[in-house]
C-alpha positions in Angstrom: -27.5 -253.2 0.5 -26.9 -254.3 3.9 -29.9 -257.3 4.4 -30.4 -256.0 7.9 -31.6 -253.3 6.9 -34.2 -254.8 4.6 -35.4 -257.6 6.7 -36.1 -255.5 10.2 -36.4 -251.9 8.8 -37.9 -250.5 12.2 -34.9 -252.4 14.0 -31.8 -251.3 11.7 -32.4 -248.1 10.3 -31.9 -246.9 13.1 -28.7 -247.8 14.6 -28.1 -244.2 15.8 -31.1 -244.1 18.1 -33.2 -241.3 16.1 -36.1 -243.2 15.9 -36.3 -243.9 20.1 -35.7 -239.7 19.4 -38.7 -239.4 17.5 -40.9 -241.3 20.2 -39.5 -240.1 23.2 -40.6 -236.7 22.3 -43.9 -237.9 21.4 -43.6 -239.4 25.3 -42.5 -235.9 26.3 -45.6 -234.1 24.4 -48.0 -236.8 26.7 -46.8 -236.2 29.8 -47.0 -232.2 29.4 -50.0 -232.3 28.3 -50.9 -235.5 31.3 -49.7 -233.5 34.0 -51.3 -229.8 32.6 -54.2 -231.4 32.9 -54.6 -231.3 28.9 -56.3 -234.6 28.1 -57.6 -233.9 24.9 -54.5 -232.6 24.1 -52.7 -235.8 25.2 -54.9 -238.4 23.7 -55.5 -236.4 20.5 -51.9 -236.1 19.9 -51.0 -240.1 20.3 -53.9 -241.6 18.4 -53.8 -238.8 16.0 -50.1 -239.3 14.8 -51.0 -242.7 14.1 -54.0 -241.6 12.1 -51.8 -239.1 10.2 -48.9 -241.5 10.1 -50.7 -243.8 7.7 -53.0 -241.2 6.2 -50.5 -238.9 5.5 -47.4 -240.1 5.1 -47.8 -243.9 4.7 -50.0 -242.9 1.5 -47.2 -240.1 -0.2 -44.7 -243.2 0.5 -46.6 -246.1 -1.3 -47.9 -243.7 -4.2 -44.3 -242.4 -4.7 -42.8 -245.6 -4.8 -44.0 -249.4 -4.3 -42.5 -250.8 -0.9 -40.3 -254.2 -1.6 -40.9 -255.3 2.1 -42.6 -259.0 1.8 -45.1 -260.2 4.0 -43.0 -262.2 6.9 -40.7 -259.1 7.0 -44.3 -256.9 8.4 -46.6 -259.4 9.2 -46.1 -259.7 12.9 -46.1 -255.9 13.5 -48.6 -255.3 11.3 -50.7 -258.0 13.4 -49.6 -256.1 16.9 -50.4 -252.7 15.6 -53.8 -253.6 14.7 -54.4 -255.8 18.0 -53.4 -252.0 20.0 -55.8 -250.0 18.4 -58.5 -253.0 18.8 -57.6 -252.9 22.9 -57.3 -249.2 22.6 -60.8 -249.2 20.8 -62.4 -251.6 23.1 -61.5 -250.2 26.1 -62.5 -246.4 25.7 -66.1 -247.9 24.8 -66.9 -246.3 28.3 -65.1 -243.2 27.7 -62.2 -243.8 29.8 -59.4 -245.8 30.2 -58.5 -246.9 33.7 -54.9 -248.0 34.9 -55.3 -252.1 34.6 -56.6 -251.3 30.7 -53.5 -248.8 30.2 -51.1 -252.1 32.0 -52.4 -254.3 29.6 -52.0 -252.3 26.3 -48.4 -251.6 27.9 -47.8 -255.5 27.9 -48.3 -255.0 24.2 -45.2 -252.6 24.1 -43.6 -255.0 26.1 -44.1 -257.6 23.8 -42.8 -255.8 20.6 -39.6 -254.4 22.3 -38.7 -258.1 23.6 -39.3 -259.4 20.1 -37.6 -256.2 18.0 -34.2 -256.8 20.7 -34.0 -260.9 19.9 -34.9 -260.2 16.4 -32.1 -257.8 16.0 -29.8 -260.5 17.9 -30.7 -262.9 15.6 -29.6 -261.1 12.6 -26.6 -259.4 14.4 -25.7 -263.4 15.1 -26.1 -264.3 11.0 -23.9 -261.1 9.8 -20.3 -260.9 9.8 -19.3 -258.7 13.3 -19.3 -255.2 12.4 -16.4 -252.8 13.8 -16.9 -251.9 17.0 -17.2 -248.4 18.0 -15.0 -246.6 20.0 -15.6 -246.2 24.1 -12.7 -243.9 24.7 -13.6 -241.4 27.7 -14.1 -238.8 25.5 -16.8 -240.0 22.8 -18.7 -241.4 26.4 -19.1 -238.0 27.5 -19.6 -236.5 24.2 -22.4 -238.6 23.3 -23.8 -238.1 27.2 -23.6 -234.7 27.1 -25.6 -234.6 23.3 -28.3 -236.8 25.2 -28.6 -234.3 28.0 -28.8 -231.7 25.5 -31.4 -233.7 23.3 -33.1 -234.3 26.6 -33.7 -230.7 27.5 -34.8 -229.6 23.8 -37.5 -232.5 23.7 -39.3 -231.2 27.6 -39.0 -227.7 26.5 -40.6 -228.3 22.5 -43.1 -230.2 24.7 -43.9 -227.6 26.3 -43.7 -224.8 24.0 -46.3 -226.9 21.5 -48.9 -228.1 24.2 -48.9 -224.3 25.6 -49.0 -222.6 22.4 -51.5 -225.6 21.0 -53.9 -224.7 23.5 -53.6 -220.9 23.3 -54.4 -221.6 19.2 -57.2 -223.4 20.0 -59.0 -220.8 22.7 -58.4 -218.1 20.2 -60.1 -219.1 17.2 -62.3 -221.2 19.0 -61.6 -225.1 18.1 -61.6 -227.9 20.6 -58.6 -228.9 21.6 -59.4 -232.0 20.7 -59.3 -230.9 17.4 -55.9 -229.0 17.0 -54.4 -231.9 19.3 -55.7 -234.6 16.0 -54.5 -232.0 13.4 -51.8 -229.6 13.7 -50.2 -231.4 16.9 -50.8 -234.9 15.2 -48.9 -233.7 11.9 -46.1 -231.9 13.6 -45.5 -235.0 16.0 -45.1 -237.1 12.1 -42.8 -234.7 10.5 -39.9 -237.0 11.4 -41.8 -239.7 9.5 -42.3 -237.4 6.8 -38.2 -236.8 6.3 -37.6 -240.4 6.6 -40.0 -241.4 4.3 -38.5 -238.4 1.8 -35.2 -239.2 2.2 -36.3 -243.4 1.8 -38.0 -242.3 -1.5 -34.8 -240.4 -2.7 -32.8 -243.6 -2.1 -35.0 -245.7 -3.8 -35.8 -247.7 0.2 -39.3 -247.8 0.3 -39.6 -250.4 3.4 -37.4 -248.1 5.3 -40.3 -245.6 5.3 -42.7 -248.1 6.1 -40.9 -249.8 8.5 -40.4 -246.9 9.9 -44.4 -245.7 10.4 -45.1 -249.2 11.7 -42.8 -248.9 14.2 -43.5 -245.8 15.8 -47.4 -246.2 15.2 -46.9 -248.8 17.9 -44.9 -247.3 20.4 -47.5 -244.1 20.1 -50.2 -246.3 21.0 -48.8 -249.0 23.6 -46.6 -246.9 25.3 -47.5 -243.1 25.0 -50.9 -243.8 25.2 -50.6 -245.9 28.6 -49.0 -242.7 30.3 -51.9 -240.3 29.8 -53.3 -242.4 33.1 -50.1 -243.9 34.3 -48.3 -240.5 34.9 -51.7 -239.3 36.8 -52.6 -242.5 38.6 -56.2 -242.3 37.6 -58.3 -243.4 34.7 -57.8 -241.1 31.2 -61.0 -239.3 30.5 -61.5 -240.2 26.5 -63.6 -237.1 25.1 -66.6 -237.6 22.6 -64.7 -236.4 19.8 -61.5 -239.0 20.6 -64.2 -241.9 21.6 -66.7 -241.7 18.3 -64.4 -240.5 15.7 -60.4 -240.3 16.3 -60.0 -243.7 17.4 -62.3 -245.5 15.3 -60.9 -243.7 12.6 -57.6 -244.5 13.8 -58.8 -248.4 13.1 -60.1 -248.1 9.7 -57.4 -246.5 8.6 -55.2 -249.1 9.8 -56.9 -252.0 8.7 -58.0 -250.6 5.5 -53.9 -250.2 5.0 -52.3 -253.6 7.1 -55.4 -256.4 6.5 -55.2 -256.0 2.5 -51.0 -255.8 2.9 -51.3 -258.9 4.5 -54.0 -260.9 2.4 -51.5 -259.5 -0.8 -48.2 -260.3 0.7 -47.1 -256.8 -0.3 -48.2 -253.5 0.2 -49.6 -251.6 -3.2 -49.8 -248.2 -4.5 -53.7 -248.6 -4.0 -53.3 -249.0 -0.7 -51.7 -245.2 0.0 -54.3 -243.8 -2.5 -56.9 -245.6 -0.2 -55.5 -244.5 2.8 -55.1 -240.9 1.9 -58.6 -240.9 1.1 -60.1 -242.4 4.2 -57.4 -239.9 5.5 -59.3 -236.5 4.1 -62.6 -238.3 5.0 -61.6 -238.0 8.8 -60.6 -234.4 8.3 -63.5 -233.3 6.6 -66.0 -235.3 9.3 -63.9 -233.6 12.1 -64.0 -230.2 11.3 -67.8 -230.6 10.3 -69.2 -231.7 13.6 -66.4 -231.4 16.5 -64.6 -227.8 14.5 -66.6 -225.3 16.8 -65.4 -225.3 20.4 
């Protein structure tokens, strides 16, 4: 197996740009929903696909199969995701989160691009050179044309999901606060979920969780920051996304990263744990913010 691939899974795995795919649609969903006027939507959506991304699908990937990964090959992510939801956290304390708060948890995003690019040098500069691929005319414009393509699909699923999110949500009466940290939150992870299947069918188990960490962190330091970016204002946080999503959104994390990194590894106890805290949130959601 190719060591890149083991030692900086959010990096390697993908080589063919579907995970910057996976996020720029998440980015695509935001902005919708920011410039729509859609908050609740837009907030729900970011901090809630992190929520299910280790509720959900972190926990079917550690029960299924034990993750390899040791602890310097996730301990600085690990470290940065939790310091995002703690900014994140800290900051909406007043229920909002102005533009010089959304700047600072951008920095974080920053940060982990700089370090993911000169980490992926540094092993690039250890391996043998790999082939290099063709830049004949014609795969330029193919591969340009796929992007525009890829583009378009991502704006209108963006749309089509925020509109027919918030037409749900009117007609049988939930917050969109609610459907946004739910259905919306769960659809955004489905690429997740076929990356963590397909890791479990190959027997790759830090592909899947390299994978989660990776894009957890680029939900919250970069599509979070455009909720008041895109609008040049301060994001209203809602009561619902200020008492439970995003404190939820922390517990679940640190009940998952902190004991990874005390063991070294992360442990089938850990999903299980995380699963539960998971249906916990559910259940305390639809109990006291389910009736719009």
């Amino acid at each position: 197996m190719d060591r890149r691939v083991n030692r900086h899974p959010e990096v390697y795995h993908r080589r063919d740009g579907r995970q910057l795919r996976y996020d720029h649609a998440g980015a695509a969903r935001v902005a919708v929903s920011a410039f729509e006027g859609n908050a609740d939507i837009a907030v729900g959506n970011a901090v809630g696909s992190v929520t299910a991304n280790t509720g959900l699908i972190l926990c079917i990937s550690l029960v299924c199969m034990q993750c390899a990964m040791t602890r310097r090959q996730y301990a600085g992510k690990a470290c940065l995701l939790l310091s995002a939801i703690c900014l994140l956290f800290v900051f909406t304390r007043d229920g909002s989160l102005s533009l010089w708060e959304s700047a600072a948890i951008l920095a974080v995003f920053v940060f982990y691009m700089a370090e993911s690019l000169l980490a992926g040098r540094r092993e690039q500069g250890a391996e043998q050179p790999a082939e290099k691929p063709k830049k004949d005319g014609r795969t330029v414009a193919w591969n340009i044309g796929k992007f525009v393509l890829g583009a378009a699909a991502i704006v209108l699923g963006a749309q089509l999901l925020i509109d027919n999110g918030s037409e749900l949500a009117r007609r049988i009466g939930v917050p969109d606060a609610v459907i946004a940290a739910t259905m919306i939150a769960i659809g955004t992870s489905l690429p997740e979920l076929v990356t963590t299947i397909i890791s479990i069918r190959k027997k790759q188990a830090s592909l899947s969780v390299g994978n989660i960490i990776g894009a957890n962190i680029l939900d919250l330091t970069l599509i979070m920051p455009l909720c008041a970016l895109l609008q040049g204002r301060p994001q209203p946080i809602e009561r619902q996304g200020m008492l439970l999503d995003i404190p939820a959104c922390l517990i679940i994390s640190a009940a998952v990263m902190i004991p990874a990194l005390a063991c070294g590894r992360f442990k089938r106890w850990m999903g299980i744990l995380a699963g539960a805290l998971y249906i916990a949130y559910l259940v305390i959601m639809f109990t006291c913010f389910g009736v719009a």
